[in-house]
FITORDREN-424594 format. One record per residue: residue in three letters; x, y negated, z of N, C-alpha, C, CB in turn. Coordinates in steps of 0.001 Angstrom, whole numbers, plus 500000, padded with zeros to 6 digits. Glycine has a CB too. Layout:
<atoms>
ALAXYZXYZXYZXYZ/...
</atoms>
This chain:
<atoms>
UNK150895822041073930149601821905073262148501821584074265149257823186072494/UNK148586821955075046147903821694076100147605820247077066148419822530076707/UNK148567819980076734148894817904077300148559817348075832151220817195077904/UNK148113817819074540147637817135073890145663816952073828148389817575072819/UNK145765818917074261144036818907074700144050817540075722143390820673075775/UNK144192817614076693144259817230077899143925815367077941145777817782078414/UNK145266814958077454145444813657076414144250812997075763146284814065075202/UNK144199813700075154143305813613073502142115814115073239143937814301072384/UNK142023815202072592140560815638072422139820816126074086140601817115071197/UNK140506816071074711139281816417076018138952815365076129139586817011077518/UNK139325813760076416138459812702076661137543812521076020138882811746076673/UNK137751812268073965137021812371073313135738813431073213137697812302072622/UNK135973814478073510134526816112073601134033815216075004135353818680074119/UNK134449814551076434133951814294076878132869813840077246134316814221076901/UNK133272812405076314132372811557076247131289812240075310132936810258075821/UNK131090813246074792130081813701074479129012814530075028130382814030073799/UNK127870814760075141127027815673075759127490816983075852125876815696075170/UNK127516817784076807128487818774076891128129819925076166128756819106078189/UNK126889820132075782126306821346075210126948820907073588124334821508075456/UNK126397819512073416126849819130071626128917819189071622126050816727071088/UNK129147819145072075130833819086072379130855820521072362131525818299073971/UNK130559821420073277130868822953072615130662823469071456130319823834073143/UNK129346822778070789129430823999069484130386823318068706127889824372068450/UNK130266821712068493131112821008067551132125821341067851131104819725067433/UNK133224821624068907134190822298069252134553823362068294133952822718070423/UNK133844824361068506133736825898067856133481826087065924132154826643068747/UNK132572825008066119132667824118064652133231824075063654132897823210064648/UNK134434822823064716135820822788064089136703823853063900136522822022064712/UNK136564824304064759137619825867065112137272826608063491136778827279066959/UNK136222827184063404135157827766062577135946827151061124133337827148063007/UNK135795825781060979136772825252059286137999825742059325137136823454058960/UNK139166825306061335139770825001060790140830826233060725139943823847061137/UNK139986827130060743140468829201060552141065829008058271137644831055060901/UNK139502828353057957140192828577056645140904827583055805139330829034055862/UNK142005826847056155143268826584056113144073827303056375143527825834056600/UNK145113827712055189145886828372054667147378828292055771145919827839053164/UNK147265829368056278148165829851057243147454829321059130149888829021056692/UNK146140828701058766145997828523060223145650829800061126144925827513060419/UNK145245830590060374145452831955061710146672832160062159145108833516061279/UNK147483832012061211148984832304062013149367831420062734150164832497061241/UNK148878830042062635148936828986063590148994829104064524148297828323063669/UNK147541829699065005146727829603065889147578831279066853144887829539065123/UNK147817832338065882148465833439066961149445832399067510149310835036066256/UNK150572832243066953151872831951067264151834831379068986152441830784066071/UNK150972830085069033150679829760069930149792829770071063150773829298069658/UNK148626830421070946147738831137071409147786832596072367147213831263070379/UNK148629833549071510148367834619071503149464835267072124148015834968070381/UNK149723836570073483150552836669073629150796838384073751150751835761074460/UNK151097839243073384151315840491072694151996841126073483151900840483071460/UNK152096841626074583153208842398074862152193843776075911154636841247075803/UNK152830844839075137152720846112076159152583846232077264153478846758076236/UNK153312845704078274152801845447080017151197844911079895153939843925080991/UNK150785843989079122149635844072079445148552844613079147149451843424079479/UNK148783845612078157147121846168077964147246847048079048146559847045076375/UNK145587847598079078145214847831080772143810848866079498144567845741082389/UNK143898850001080031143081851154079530141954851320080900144196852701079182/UNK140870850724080239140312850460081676138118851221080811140677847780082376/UNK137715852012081624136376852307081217136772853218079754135366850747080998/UNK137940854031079228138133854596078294138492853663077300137213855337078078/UNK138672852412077150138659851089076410140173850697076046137945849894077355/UNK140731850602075024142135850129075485141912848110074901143757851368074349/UNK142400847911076168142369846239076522144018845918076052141984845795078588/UNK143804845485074793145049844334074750145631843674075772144740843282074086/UNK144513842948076133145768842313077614143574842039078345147634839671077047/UNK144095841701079689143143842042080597142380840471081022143929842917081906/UNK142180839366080474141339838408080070140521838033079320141634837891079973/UNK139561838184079526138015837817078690137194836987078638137187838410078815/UNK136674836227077588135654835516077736134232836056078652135417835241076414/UNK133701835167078926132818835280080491131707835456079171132669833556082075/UNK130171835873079847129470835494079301129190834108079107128825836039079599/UNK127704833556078131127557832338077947128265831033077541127240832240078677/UNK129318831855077121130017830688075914129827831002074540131672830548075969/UNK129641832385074025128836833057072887127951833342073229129181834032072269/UNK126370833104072826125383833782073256125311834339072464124409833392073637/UNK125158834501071409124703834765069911125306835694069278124833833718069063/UNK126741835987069621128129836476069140128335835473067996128198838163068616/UNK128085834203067527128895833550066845130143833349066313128803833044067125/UNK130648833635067671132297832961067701132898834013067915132806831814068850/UNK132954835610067916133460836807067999134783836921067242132497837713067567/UNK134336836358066192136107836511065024137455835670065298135836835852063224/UNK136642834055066187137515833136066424138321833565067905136723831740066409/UNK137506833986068642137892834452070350139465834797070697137011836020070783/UNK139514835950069514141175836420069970142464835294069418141569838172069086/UNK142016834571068867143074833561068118143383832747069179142528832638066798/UNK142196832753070297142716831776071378143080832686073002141318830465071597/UNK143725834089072413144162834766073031143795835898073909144548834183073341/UNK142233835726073816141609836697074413141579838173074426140764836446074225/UNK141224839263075395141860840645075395140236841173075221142958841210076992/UNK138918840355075558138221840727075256136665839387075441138471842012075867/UNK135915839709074897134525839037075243133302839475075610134166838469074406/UNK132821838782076175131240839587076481130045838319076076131025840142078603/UNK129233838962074822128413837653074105127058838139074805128349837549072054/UNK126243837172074898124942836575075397125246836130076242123875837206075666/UNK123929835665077219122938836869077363122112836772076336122109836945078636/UNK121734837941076204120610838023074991119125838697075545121277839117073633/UNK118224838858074954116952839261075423116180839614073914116195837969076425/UNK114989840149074290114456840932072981114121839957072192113230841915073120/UNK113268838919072161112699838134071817113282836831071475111957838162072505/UNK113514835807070806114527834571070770113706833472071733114830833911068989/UNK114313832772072591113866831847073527114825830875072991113912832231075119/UNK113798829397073694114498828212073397115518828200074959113263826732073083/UNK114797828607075832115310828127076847114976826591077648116465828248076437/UNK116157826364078543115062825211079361115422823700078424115595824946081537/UNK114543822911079059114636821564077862116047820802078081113224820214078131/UNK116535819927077362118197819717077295117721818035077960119251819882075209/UNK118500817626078475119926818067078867119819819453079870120735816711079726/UNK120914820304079528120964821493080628121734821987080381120089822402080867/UNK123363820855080827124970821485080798125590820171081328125721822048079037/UNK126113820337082081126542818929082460128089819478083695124817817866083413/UNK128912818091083133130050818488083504130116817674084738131121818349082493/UNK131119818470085920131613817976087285133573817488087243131235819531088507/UNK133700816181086435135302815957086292135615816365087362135937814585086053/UNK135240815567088471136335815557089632136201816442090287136428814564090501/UNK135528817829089945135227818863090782135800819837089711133627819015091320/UNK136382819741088537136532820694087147135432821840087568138375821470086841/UNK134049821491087097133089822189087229131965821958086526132882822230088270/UNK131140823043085975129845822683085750128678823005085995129730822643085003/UNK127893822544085997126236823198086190125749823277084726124991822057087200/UNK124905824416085206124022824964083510122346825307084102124956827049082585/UNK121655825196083004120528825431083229120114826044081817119838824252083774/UNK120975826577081516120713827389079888119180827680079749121604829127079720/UNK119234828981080666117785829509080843117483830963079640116605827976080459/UNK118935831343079574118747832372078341118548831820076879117475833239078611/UNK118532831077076523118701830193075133119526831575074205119950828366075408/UNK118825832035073156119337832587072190118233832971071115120095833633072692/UNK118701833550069794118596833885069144117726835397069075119567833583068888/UNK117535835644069707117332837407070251118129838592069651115794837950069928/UNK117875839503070283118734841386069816118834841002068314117415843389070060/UNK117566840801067887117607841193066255118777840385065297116010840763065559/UNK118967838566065708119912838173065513121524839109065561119672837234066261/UNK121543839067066607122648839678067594123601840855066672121756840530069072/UNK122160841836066520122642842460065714123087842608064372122257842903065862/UNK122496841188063837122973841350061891124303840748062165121868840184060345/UNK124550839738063458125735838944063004127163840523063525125813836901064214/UNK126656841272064723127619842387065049128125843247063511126730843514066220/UNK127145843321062704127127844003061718127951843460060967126059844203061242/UNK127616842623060643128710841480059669130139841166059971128180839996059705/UNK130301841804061175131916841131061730132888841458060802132565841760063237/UNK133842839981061153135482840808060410135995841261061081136657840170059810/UNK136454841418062563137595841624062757136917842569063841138634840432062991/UNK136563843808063879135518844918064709136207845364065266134695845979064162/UNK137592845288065376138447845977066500138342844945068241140364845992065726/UNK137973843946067831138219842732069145136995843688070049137650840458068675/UNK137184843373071222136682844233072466135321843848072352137355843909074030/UNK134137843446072983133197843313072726132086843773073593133266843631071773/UNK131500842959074482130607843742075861129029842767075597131616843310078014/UNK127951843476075508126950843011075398126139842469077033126341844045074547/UNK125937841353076880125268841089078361123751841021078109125806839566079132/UNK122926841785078416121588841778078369120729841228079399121274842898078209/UNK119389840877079248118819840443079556117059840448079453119473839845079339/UNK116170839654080195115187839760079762114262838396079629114777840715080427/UNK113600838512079015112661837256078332112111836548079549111251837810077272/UNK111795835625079844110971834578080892110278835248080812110517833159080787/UNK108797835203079822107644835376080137107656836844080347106736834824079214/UNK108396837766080317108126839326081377108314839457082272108604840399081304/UNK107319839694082868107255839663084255107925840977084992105780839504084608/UNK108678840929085947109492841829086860108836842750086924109854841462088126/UNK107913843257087044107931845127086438107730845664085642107374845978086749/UNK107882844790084547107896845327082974109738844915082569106403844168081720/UNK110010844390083182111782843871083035112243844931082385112827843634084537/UNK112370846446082479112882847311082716112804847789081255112413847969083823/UNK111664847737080454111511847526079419112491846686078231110535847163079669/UNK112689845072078546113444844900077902114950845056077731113135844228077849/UNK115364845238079055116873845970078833117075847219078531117653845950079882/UNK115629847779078355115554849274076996115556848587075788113915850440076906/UNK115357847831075272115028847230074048116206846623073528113953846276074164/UNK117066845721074211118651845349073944119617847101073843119324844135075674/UNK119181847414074714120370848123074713119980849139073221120639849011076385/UNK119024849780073310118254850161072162119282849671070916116657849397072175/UNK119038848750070400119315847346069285120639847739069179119099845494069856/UNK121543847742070128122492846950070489123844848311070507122005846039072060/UNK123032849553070634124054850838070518124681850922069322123406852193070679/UNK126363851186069380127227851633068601127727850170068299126704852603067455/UNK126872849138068226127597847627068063128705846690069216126306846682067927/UNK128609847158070593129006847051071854130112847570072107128236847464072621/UNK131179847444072411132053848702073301131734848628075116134092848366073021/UNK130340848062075220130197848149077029129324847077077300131732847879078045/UNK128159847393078217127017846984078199126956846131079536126075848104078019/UNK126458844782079835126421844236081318125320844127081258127109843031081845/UNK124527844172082386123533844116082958122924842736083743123731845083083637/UNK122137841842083469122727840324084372120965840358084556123835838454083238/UNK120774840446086217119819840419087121120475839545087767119373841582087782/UNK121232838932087655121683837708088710122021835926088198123216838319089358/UNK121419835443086907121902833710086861120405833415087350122485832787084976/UNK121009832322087693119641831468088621118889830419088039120126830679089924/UNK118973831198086594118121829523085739116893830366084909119530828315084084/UNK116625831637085636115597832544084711114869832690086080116209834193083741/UNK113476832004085759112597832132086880112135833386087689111589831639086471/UNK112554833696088787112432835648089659113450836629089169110757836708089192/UNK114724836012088059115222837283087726116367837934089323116194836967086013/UNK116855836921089919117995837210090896117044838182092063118799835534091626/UNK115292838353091470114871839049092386114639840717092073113741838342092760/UNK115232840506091251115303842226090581116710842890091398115661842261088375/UNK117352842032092057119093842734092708118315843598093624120549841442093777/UNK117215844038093835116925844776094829116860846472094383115621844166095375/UNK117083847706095579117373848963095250116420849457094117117316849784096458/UNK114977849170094539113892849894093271113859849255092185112363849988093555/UNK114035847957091770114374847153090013115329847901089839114899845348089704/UNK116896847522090200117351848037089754117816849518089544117681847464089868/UNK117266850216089908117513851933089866116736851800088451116653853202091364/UNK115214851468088323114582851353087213115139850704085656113606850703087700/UNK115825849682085966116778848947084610117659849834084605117546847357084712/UNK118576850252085309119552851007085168119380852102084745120104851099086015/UNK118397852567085202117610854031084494117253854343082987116200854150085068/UNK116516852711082992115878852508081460117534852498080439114732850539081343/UNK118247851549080773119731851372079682120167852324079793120931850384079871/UNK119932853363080932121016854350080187120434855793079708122298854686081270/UNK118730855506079563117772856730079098118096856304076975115423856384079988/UNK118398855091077102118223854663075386119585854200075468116903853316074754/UNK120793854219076131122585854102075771122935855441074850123757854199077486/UNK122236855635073802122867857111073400124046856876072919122119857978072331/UNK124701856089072923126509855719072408126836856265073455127297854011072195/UNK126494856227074705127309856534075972128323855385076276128126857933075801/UNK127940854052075565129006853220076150129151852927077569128945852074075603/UNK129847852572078569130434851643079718129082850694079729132128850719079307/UNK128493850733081476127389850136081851128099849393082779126218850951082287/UNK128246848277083141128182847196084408127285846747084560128865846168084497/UNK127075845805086010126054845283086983127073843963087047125653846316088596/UNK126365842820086633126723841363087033126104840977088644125984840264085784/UNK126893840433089253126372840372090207125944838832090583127151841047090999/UNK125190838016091280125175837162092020126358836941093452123908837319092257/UNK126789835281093304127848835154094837127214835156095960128709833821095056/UNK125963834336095555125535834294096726124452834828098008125481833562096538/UNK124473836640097657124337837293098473124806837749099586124213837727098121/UNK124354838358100736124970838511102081125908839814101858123772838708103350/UNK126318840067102415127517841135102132126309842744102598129407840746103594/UNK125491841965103328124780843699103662123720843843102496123745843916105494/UNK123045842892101497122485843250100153123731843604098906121512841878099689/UNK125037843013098970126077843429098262126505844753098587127061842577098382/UNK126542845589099758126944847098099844125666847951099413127442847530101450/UNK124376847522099751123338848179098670123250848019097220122141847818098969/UNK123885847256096694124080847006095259125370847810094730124242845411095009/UNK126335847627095469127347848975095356126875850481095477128370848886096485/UNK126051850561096449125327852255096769124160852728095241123953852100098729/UNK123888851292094757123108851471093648124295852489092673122578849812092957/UNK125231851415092543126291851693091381126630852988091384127588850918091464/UNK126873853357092269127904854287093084126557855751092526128221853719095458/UNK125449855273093316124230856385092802123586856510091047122787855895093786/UNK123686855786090859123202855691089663124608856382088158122731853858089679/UNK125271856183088692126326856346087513127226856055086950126186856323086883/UNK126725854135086816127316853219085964128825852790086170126511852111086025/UNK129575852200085209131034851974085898131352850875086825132010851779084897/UNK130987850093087064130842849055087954130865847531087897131573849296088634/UNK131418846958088142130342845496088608131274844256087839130220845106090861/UNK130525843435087909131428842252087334130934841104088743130852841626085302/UNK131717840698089247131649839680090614131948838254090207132826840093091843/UNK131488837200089365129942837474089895129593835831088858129595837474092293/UNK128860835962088927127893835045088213127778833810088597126688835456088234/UNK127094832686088085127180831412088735126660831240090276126431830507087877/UNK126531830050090747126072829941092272124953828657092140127566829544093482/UNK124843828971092947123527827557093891123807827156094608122259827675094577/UNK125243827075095312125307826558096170126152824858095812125844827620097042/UNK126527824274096301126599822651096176127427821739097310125054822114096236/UNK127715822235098450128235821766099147129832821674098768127809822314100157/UNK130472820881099631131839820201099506132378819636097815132952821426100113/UNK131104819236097731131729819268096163132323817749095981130373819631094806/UNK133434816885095137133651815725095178132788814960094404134782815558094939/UNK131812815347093725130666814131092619129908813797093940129274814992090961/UNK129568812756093755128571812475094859127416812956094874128317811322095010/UNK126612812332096072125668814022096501124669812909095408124873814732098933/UNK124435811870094986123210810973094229123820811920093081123202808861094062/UNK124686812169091980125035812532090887124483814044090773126471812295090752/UNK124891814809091824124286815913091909122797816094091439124435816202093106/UNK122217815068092920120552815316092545119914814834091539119702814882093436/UNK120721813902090872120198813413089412120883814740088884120810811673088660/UNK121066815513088649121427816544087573120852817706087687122741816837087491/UNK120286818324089297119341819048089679119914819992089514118214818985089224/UNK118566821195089339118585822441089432119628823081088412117256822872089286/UNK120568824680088369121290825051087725122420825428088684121437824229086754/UNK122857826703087807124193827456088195125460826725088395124519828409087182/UNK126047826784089690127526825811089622128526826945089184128118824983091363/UNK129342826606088434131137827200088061131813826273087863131520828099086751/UNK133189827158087934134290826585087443135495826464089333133598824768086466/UNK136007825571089655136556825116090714136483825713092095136171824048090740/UNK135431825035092460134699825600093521134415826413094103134127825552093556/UNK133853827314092903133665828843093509134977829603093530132600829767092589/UNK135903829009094057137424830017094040137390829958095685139273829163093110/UNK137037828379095980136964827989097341135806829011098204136542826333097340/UNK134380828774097651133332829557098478133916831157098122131487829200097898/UNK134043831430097339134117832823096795134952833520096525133711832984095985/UNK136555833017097384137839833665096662138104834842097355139181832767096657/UNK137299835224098413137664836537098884137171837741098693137660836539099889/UNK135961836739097728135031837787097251135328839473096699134474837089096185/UNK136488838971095797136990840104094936137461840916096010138136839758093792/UNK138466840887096791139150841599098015138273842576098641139576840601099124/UNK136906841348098776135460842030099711134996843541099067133810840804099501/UNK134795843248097585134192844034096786134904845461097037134245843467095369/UNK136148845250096298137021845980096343137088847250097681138017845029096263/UNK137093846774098772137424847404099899136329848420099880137530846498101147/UNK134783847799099512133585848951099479133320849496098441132363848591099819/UNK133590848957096962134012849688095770134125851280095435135155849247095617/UNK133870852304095184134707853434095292135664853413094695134273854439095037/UNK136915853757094493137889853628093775137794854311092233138895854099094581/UNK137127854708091488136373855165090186136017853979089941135172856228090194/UNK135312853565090737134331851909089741135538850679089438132700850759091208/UNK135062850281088655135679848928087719135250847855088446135103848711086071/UNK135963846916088255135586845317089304136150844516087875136888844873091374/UNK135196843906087369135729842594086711135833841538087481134981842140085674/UNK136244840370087662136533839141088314135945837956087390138128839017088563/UNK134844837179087942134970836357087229134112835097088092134567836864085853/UNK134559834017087408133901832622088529135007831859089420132704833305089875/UNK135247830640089164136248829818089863138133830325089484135773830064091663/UNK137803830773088282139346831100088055139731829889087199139691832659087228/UNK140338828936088197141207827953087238142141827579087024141110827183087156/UNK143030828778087370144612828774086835144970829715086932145610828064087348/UNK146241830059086732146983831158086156147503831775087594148250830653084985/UNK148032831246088602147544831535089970146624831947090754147568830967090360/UNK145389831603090682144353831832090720143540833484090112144086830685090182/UNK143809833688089094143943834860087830144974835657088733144665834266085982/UNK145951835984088928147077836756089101146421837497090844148782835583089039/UNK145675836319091599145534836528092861144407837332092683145450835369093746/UNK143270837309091938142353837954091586142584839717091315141966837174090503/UNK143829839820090673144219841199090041144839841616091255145234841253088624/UNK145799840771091894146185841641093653144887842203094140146777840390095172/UNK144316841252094136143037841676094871141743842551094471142536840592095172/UNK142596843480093719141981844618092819140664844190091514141253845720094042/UNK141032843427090912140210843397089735141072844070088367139762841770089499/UNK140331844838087887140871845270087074141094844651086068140510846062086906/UNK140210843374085320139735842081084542139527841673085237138869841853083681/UNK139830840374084440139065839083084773138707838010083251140177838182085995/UNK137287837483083666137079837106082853137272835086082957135876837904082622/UNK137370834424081957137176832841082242136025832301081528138437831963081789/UNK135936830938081853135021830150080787135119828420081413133088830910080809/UNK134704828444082519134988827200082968136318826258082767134823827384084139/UNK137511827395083475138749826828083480139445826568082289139470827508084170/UNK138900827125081102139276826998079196138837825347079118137900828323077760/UNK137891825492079416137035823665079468138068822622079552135934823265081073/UNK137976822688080940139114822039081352140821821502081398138950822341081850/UNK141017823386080685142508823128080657142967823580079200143333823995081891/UNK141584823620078853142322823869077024142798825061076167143630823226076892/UNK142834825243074977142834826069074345144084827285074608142732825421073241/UNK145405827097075319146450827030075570146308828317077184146869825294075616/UNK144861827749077820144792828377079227145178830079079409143215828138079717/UNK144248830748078660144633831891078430146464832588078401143937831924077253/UNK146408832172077508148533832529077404148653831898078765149918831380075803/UNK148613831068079511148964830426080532148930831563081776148041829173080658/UNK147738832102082087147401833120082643147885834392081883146084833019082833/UNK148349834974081077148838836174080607150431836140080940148477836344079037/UNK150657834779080356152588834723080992152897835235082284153285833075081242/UNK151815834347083400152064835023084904151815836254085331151431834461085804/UNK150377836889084207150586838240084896151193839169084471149669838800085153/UNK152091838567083140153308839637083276154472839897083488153482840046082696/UNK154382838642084588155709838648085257155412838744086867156592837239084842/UNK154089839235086596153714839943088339153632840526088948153203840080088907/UNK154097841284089901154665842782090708152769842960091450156577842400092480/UNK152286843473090240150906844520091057151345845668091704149733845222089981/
</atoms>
């Protein structure tokens, strides 16, 4: 199924604008659920079930230990469709109190020869209040489910603290586990909140109004120095929360194969997908070693194969999440990565 994505409808979604190619994507998905026997379709081949892999991780029991990344649901839209394409869990937004348009479009654009993309979303959603009628409405409320919060452009960094009281607020008992994202680089000053006094204060605020007591993570940014990354651990570590998800898009741009003119015509925005396995594959290992062994490490960024995924979990992630490498390699990717890791001696 996968050499037919590959083949076929990936050239075609190609040639389309990449933001209009995802939803129409999801779209289709969305009809083609109600045709008569296509859920079972869609398990048979999709979906892969076996006991070795669920992973009881934050009190949570995980079907199997791959998740959608943030920012492929902002909205929770696509929550009912997610597990049909094999997923063990998702995490929808980012979201923020207020509904933003976000930055002006084009602001998604694909890197073929690099299987990568840049985004310049900018928080684009619906806001909490959305968020929450569609959580309410779900069918299928057992699928895992992690809220990534956020805060509005126009609040300014010392009122921040405020609106990730206000999501999380909204957002209790609808969640099974809350992320925290002070780190994408398309929200003007937010990557400047990773510092000890913001965040003690956000972290303070989500978990003065978490009265569910759900599971708190910290998204992190890659491209910090390793001596602001062990103060962001001492945060974790002090504060409470279960721990980190490593890590969020990048800014960085070098060695990439599009040429450097294609680049600067496409500008500013978060790189994933490829690449960051290269700048960032030791990352997880890094984490890990200063980690306390209590805290949780999700993995996520530059996982684009099932190799790739498996090396991630040696290297102590407890999850890992995708989004880029689905793009690329199709509906099929997931099972692809679940086959290997359960035939892998952790």
């Amino acid at each position: 199924m996968m050499s037919v994505y590959r083949h076929f409808l990936k050239p075609y979604m190609f040639r389309k604008d990449a933001e209009q190619a995802h939803y129409q994507t999801m779209h289709w998905m969305r009809k083609a659920m109600k045709i008569p026997g296509a859920r079972s379709w869609f398990r048979s081949r999709y979906q892969l079930n076996n006991p070795a892999l669920r992973r009881k991780i934050m009190g949570i029991d995980f079907p199997n230990p791959v998740g959608m990344a943030a920012g492929f649901d902002k909205d929770g839209k696509y929550i009912d469709l997610l597990p049909f394409l094999g997923f063990g869990f998702a995490e929808i937004g980012t979201v923020t109190p207020l509904p933003q348009l976000g930055n002006p479009k084009p602001r998604l654009f694909r890197l073929e020869k690099d299987e990568a993309l840049i985004n310049r979303m900018g928080f684009n959603n619906d806001g909490v209040q959305a968020m929450v009628r569609r959580l309410e409405e779900r069918n299928q409320d057992d699928f895992i489910v992690g809220g990534n919060i956020g805060k509005n452009k126009d609040t300014p960094n010392e009122e921040a603290h405020k609106d990730y009281a206000i999501c999380t607020e909204a957002l209790n008992g609808l969640v099974d586990f809350f992320v925290i994202n002070v780190s994408s680089p398309n929200t003007p000053g937010l990557r400047a909140l990773q510092n000890d006094e913001s965040l003690k204060k956000i972290i303070g605020s989500v978990q003065d109004h978490n009265v569910a007591g759900v599971p708190v993570l910290l998204k992190v940014a890659p491209d910090m120095e390793l001596e602001l990354l062990e103060s962001l651990i001492q945060v974790v570590d002090q504060t409470g929360i279960e721990g980190l998800i490593n890590h969020n898009t990048t800014v960085r741009r070098d060695g990439l194969l599009t040429s450097d003119s294609e680049i600067e015509k496409i500008g500013a925005g978060g790189l994933s997908g490829k690449p960051l396995n290269s700048y960032f594959g030791k990352r997880t290992a890094e984490i890990r070693r200063r980690l306390p062994k209590d805290k949780v490490l999700i993995a996520s960024g530059g996982i684009y194969d099932s190799s790739v995924a498996v090396d991630r979990m040696r290297n102590g992630a407890d999850l890992i999440e995708v989004f880029t490498g689905m793009i690329f390699n199709g509906p099929g990717f997931v099972k692809s990565i679940l086959e290997e890791i359960q035939e892998a001696d952790f």
